[in-house]
C-alpha positions as CSV (number, residue, x, y, z in Angstrom):
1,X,58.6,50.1,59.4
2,X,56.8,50.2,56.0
3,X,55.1,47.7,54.2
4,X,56.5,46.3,50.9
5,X,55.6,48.0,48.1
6,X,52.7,45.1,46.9
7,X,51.1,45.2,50.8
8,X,51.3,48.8,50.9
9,X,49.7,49.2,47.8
10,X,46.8,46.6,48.8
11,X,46.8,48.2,52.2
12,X,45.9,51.6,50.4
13,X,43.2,49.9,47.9
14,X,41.4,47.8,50.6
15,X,41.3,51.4,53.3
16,X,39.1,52.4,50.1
17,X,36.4,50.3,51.5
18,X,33.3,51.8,53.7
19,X,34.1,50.4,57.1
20,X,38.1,49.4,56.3
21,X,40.4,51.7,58.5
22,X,43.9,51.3,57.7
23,X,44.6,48.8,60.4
24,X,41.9,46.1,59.4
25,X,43.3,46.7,55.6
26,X,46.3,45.3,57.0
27,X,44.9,42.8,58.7
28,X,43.1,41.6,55.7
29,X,46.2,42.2,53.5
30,X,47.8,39.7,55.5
31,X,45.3,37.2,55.4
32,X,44.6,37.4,51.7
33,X,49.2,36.9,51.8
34,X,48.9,34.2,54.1
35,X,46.5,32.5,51.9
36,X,46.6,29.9,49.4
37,X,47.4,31.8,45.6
38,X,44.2,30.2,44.5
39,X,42.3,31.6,47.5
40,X,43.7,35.5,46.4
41,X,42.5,34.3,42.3
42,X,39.5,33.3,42.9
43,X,39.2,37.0,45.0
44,X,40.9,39.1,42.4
45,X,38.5,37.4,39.5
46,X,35.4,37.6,41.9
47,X,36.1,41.5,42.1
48,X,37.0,42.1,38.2
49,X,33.3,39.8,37.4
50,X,31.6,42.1,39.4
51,X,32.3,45.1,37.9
52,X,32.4,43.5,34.0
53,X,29.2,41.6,34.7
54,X,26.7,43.2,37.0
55,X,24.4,45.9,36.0
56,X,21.1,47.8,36.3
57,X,17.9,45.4,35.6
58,X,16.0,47.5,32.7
59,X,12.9,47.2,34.6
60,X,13.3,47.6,38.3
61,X,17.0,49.3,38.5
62,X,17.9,46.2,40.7
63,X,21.6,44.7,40.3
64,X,21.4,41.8,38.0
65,X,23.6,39.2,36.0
66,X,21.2,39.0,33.0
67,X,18.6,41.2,32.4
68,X,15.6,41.1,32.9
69,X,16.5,40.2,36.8
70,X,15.1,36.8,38.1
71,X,12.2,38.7,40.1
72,X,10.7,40.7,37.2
73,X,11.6,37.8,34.6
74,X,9.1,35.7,37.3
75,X,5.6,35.4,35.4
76,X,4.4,34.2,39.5
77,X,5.2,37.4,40.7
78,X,2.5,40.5,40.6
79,X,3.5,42.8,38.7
80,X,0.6,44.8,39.7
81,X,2.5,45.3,42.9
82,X,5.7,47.2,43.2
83,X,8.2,47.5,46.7
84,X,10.2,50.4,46.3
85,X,13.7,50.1,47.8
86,X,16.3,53.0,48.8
87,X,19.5,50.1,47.8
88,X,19.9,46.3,46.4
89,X,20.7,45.3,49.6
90,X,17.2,46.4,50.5
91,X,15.8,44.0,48.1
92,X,17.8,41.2,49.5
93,X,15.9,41.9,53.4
94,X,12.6,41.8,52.2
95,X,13.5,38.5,49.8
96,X,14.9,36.8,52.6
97,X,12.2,37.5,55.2
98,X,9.7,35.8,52.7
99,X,6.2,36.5,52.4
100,X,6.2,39.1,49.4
101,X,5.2,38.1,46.1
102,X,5.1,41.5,44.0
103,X,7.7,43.4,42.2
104,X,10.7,45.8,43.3
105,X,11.9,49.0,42.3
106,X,15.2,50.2,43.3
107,X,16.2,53.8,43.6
108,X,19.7,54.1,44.3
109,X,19.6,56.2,47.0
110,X,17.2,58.5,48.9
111,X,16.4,62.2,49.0
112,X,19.2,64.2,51.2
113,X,19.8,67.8,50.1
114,X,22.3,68.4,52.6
115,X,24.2,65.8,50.4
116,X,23.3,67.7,47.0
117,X,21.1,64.4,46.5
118,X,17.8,65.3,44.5
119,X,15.1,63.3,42.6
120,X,17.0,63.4,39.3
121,X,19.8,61.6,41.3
122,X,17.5,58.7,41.8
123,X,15.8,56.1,39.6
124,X,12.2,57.8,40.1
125,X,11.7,58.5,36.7
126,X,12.2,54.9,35.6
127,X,9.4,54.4,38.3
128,X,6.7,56.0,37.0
129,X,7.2,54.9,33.6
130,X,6.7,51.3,35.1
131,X,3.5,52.9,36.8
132,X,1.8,53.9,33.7
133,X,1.4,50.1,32.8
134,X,-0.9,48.3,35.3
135,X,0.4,49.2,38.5
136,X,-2.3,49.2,41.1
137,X,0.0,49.6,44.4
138,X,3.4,51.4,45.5
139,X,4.6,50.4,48.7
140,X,7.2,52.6,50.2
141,X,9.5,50.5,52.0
142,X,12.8,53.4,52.4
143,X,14.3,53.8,55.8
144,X,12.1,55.5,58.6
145,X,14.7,58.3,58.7
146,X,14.1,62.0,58.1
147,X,15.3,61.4,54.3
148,X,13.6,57.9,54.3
149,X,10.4,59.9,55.1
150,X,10.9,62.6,52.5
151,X,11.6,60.2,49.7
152,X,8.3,58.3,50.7
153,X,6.2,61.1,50.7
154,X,7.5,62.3,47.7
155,X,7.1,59.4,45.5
156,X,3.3,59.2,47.2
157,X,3.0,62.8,46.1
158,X,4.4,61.5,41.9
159,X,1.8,58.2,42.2
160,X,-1.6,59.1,43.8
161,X,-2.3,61.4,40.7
162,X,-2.1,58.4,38.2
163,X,-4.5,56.5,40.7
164,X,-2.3,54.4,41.9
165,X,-2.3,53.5,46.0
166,X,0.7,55.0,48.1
167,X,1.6,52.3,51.0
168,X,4.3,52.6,53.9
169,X,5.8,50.0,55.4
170,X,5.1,49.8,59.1
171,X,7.2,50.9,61.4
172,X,7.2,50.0,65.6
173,X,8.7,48.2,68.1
174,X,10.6,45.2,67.0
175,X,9.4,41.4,67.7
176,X,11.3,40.7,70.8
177,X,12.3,43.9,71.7
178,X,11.0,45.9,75.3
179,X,8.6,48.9,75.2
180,X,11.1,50.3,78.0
181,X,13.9,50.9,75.8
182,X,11.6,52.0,72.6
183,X,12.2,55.5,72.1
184,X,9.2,57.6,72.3
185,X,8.9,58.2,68.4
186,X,9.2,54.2,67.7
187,X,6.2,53.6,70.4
188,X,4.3,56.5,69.0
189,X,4.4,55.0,65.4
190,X,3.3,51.8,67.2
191,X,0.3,52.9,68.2
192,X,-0.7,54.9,65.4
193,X,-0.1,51.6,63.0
194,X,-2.0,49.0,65.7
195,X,-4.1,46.6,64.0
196,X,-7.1,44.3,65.0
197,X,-6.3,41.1,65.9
């Protein structure tokens, strides 16, 4: 049996998503029919405000409501320092685990030529304009992957000539986790980044 025309058509919309398969775009489809007509609003003008109000902080290339962003807008935060991010999202991990007081740059994305994704696809330019005005550290903080790694070594390769200090986020075994079940690459980059204690 097919859907009404309305469900179908939000069936179709919602399969869109990353992640949404048809089935669970029913399943939501339903829930948002089943719910209160305020309830589907209050999601229809939350989706239309993101896309009329949220974009690119001039300075940092994170997603912001008013520009500059809160971070580089904060006079408390080092803006000698900058954490450069493959996504928002990123930005929103480090914030939450606390602890780091300097600046962000966002790239949008990270180096994958197999995807047709180069360095004029990503917000690298706009990073070393920032760097030319009292930056004294770049911490890479991109994914430990093979495109993670090629990003971070290429945006080392742009910095270190302007004097300015490359960093890379450690990588290892997670707190919690078992050295049994580490692969041997994780446990390898453990060692090689032990510190004194």
């Amino acid at each position: 049996m097919a859907y009404a025309g309305p469900i179908a058509r939000l069936v179709r919309e919602l399969a869109k998503l990353p992640g949404i398969g048809e089935k669970t775009a029913a399943r939501l489809s339903f829930h948002i029919l089943r719910g209160s007509a305020e309830d589907a609003a209050a999601l229809a003008t939350a989706i239309v405000d993101i896309k009329q109000k949220i974009r690119f902080c001039s300075i940092c290339c994170d997603l912001t409501e008013r520009d500059p962003c809160a971070i580089c807008g904060d006079a408390r935060r080092d803006a000698s320092l900058i954490c450069v991010v493959a996504q928002p999202q990123d930005v929103v991990a480090i914030e939450r685990a606390g602890g780091y007081r300097g600046r962000y740059h966002v790239l949008h994305g990270i180096l994958s030529p197999l995807d047709g994704i180069g360095p004029e696809d990503l917000r690298v330019s706009e990073l070393i304009k920032r760097c030319a005005s009292g930056v004294s550290e770049v911490i890479l903080a991109t994914s430990p992957s093979v495109e993670g790694e090629a990003t971070a070594v290429y945006i080392s390769k742009l910095v270190r000539p302007l004097g300015i200090r490359a960093t890379r986020i450690a990588t290892g075994v997670p707190i919690g986790g078992e050295l049994e079940y580490a692969d041997h690459v994780t446990l390898a980059r453990a060692i090689d980044g032990r510190r004194e204690i």
